[in-house]
C-alpha positions as CSV (number, residue, x, y, z in Angstrom):
1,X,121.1,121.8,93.2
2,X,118.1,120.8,91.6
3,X,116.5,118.9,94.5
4,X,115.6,122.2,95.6
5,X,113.1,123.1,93.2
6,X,111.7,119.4,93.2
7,X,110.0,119.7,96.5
8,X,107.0,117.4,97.5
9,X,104.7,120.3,96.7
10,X,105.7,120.8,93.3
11,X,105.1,116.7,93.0
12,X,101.9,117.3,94.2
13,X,100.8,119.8,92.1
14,X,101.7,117.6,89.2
15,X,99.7,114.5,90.4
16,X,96.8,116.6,91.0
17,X,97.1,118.0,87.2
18,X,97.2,114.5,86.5
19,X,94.5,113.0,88.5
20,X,92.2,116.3,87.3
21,X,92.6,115.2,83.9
22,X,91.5,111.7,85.0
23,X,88.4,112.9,86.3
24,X,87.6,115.0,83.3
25,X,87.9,112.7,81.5
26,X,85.8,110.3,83.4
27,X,83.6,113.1,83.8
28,X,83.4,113.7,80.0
29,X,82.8,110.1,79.1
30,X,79.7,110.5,81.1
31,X,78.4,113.0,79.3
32,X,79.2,111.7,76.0
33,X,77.4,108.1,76.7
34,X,74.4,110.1,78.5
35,X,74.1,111.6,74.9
36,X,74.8,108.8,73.0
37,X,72.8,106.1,74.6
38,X,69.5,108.4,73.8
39,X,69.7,107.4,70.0
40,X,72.2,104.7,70.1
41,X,71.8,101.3,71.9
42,X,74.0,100.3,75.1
43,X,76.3,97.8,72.7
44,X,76.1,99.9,70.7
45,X,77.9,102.6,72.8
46,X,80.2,99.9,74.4
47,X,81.3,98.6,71.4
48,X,82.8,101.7,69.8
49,X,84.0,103.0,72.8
50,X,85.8,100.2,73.8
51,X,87.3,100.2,69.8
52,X,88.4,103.8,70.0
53,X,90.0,103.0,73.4
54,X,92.0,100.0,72.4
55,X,93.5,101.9,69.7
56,X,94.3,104.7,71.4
57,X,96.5,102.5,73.5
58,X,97.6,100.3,71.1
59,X,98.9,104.2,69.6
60,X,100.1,104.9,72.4
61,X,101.9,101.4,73.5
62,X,105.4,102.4,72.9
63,X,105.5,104.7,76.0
64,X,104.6,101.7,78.0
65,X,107.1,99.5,77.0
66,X,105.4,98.7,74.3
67,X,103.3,95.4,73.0
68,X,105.9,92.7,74.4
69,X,104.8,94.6,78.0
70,X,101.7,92.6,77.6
71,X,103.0,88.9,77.8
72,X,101.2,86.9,80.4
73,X,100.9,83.9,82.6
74,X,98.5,84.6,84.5
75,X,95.6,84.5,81.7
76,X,92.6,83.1,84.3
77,X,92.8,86.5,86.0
78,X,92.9,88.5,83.1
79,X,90.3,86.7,81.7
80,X,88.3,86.9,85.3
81,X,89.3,91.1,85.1
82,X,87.1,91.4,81.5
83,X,84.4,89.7,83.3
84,X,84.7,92.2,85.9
85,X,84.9,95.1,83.5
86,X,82.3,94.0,81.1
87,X,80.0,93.8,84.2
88,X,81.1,97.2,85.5
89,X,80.6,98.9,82.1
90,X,77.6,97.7,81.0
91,X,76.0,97.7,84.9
92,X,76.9,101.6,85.3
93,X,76.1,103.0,81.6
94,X,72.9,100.8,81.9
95,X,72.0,102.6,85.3
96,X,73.3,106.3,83.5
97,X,70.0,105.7,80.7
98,X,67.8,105.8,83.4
99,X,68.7,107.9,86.0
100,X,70.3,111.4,86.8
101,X,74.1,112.0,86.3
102,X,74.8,112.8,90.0
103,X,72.5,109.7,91.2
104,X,74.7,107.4,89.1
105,X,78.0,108.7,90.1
106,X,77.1,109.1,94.1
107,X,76.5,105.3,93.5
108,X,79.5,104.5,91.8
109,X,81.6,106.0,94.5
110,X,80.8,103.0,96.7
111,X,83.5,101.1,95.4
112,X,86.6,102.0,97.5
113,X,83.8,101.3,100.8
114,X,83.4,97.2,98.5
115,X,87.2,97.6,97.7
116,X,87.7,97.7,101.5
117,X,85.3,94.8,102.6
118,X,86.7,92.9,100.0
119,X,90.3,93.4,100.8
120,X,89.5,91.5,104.4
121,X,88.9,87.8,102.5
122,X,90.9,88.3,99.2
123,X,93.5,90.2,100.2
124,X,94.5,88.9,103.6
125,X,94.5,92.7,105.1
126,X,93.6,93.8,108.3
127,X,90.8,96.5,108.2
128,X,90.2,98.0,111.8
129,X,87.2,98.5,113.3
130,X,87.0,102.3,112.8
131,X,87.2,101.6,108.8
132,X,84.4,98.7,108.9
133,X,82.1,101.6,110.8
134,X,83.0,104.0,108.0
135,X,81.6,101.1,105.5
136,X,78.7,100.5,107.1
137,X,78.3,104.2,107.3
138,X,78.7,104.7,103.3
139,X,76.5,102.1,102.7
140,X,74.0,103.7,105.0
141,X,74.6,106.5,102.3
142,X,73.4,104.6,99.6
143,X,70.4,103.1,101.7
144,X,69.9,107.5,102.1
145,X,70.4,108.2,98.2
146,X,68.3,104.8,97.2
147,X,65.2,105.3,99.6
148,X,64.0,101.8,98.9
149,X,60.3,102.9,100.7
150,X,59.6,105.3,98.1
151,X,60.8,103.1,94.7
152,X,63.6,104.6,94.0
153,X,65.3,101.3,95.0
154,X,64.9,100.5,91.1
155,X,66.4,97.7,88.4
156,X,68.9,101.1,87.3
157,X,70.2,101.6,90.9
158,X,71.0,98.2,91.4
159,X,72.8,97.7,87.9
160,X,74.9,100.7,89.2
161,X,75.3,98.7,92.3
162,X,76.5,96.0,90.3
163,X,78.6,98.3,88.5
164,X,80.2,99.6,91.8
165,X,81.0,95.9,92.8
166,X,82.5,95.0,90.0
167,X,84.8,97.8,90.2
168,X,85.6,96.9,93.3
169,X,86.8,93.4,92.4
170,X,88.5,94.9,88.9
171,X,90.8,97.2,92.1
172,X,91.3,93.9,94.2
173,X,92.6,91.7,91.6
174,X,94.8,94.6,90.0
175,X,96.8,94.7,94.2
176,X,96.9,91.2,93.2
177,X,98.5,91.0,89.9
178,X,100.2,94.3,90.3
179,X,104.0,92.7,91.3
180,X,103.7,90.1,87.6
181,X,101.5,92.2,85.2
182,X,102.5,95.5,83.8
183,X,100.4,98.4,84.2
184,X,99.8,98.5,80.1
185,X,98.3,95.1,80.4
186,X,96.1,95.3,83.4
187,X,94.5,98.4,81.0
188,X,94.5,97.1,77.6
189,X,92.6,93.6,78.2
190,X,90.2,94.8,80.5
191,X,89.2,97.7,77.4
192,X,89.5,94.5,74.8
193,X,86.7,92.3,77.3
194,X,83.7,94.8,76.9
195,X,84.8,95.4,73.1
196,X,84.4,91.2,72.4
197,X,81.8,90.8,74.7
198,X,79.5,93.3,72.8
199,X,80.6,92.6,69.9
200,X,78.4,89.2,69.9
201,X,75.4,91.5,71.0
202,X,76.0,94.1,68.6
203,X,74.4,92.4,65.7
204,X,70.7,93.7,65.1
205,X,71.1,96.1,67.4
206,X,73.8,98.8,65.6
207,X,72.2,102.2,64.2
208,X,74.7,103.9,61.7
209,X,75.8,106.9,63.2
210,X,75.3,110.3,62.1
211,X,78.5,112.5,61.8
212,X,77.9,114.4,65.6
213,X,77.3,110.9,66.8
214,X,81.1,109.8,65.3
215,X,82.4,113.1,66.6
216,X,81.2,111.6,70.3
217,X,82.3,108.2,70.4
218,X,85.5,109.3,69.7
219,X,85.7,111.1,71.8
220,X,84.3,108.9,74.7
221,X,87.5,106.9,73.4
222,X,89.7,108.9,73.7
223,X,88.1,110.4,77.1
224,X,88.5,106.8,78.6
225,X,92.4,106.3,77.6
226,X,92.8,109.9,79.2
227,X,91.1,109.1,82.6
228,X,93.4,106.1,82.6
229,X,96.2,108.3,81.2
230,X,95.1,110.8,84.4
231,X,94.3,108.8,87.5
232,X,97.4,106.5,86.5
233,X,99.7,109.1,86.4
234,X,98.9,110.9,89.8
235,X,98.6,108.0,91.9
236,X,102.4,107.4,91.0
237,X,103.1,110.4,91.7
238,X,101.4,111.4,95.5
239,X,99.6,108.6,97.7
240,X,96.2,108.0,98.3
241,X,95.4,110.2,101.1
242,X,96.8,113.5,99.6
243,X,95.0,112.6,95.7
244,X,91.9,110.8,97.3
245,X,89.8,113.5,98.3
246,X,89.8,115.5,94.8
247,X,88.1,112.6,92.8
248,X,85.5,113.2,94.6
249,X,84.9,117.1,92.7
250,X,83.5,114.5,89.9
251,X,79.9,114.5,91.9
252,X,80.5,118.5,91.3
253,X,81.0,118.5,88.0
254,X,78.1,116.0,87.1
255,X,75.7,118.2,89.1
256,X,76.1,121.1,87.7
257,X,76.1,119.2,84.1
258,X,73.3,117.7,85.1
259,X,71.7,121.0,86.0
260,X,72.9,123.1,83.3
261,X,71.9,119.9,80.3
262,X,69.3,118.0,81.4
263,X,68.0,120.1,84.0
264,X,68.9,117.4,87.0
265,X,68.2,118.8,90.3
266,X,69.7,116.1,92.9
267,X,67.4,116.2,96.1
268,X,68.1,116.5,99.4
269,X,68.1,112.7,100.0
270,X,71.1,112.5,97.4
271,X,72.9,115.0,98.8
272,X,72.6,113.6,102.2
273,X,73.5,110.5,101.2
274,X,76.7,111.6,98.9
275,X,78.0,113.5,101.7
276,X,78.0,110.5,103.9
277,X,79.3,108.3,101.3
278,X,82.3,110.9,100.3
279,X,82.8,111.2,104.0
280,X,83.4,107.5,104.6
281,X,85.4,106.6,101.2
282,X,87.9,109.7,102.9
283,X,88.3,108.5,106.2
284,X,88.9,104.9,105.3
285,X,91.6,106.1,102.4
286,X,93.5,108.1,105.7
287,X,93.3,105.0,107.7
288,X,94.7,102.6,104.7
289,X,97.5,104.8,104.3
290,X,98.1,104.8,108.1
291,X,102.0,104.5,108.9
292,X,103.4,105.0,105.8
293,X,102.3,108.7,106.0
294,X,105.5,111.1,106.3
295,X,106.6,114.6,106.6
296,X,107.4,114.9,103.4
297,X,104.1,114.6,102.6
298,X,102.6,116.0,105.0
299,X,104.3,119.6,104.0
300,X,101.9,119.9,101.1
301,X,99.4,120.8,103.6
302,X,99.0,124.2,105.5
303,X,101.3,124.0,108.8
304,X,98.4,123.8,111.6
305,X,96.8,120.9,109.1
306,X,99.7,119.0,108.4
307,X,100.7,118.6,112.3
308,X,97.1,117.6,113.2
309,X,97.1,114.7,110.4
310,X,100.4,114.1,111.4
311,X,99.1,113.3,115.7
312,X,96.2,111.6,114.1
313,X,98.5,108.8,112.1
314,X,100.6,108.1,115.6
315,X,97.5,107.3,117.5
316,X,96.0,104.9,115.3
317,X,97.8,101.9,116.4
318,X,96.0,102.1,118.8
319,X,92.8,102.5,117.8
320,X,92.8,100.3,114.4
């Protein structure tokens, strides 16, 4: 009866409402710190949005299985994960002060190529040789975007870098804790490590706001609890390989900000570079998803797409 109306395209179309709100709200979180951190110091900015986050999920807690869905035994890597997101937020907003929007972002998107080196020593997996070509590839990317000849290879870049890295390890640990920890708790303390950790460089450093300024870290607050709300949701609703590919309209969406606010032009050499890079981080997210790739989902696609996908996954044994 009703399992004809739930059909894997209308599951799709819901993921990819979800995981657009994700990136809008990445995307708008962005914006608001580019803003922000012009008047307002970088623990400053971390400190407040990391406070409006944490109690937008502790609001919103009950829909998670609320706060006993936070009980641990495993406090070394939670405690290792708000290293890894301290780093990662204070690396990337760092880098944003300093550098265009689109720069930043094309960066950023480096982690699933780190996610997939990493996954080789930490993880145990097997990554074929195909995928380690697509992540030397992306990283040629970066060398494209970076152009360490002409200077642009600067302190910013390489705190964005960092940024990217730690990200990386914050998406390795969470495969590794993802069968103990809940989902609420793998969010919450990695949004309470940046709030502590600034909180002890916050002092002497703190500008009271004006009331604009209040208006925009909430809402970088509350934009971060939605991207998590957003990129959360879709993933458990449609794999990788059919969600992937749309995160990537975020490098759209910060150009033309970029254009239309701060008059941000990205060169030739960045888009070059981001092209390569968003062409690698796709291919190695089809060849991670590999076997496990069905008909079901391959109907969400146009017929003559789907079938082609579909011949590409049952030759890859071979070549991966």
């Amino acid at each position: 009866m009703s399992n004809i109306r739930h059909t894997p395209k209308d599951n799709f179309r819901v993921a990819l409402s979800f995981l657009m709100l994700g990136v809008a709200g990445g995307l708008a979180l962005d914006l608001c710190a580019k803003w922000l951190l012009v008047d307002y110091s970088l623990e400053q900015f971390v400190f407040l949005r990391s406070a409006f986050g944490v109690i937008f999920f502790l609001l919103s807690s009950r829909w998670y299985g609320g706060l006993g869905s936070l009980k641990t035994k495993r406090w070394e890597w939670h405690l290792l994960r708000t290293f890894l997101a301290t780093g990662a937020m204070f690396g990337f907003f760092y880098g944003l002060t300093l550098m265009p929007l689109v720069n930043a972002l094309t960066i950023a998107f480096t982690a699933p190529l780190i996610v997939t080196a990493m996954s080789v020593p930490f993880l145990g997996e097997h990554v074929g040789w195909r995928r380690w070509l697509a992540v030397v590839a992306g990283f040629i990317g970066v060398v494209i975007v970076l152009r360490p000849g002409e200077g642009m290879f600067t302190p910013a870049s390489v705190a964005v870098l960092f940024a990217a890295l730690c990200w990386a390890g914050l998406s390795v640990t969470a495969r590794k804790l993802a069968t103990t920890e809940s989902s609420f708790s793998l969010s919450l303390y990695i949004t309470a490590g940046p709030l502590l950790a600034s909180s002890f460089l916050l002092p002497g450093g703190y500008t009271p706001p004006t009331k604009q300024g209040w208006i925009l870290f909430i809402v970088a607050g509350l934009c971060s609890a939605l991207a998590w709300v957003g990129i959360v949701g879709g993933y458990r609703r449609a794999p990788p390989v059919v969600l992937a590919p749309f995160e990537y309209t975020a490098l759209i969406g910060a150009a033309i900000a970029g254009y239309l606010i701060w008059d941000e032009v990205p060169d030739r050499w960045v888009i070059t570079g981001a092209t390569i890079i968003i062409a690698s981080g796709i291919y190695i997210v089809f060849r991670e998803i590999g076997g496990s790739m069905t008909n079901r989902y391959l109907r969400v696609f146009t017929a003559g797409g789907a079938a082609e996908i579909f011949r590409r996954r049952k030759k890859r044994v071979a070549g991966d």
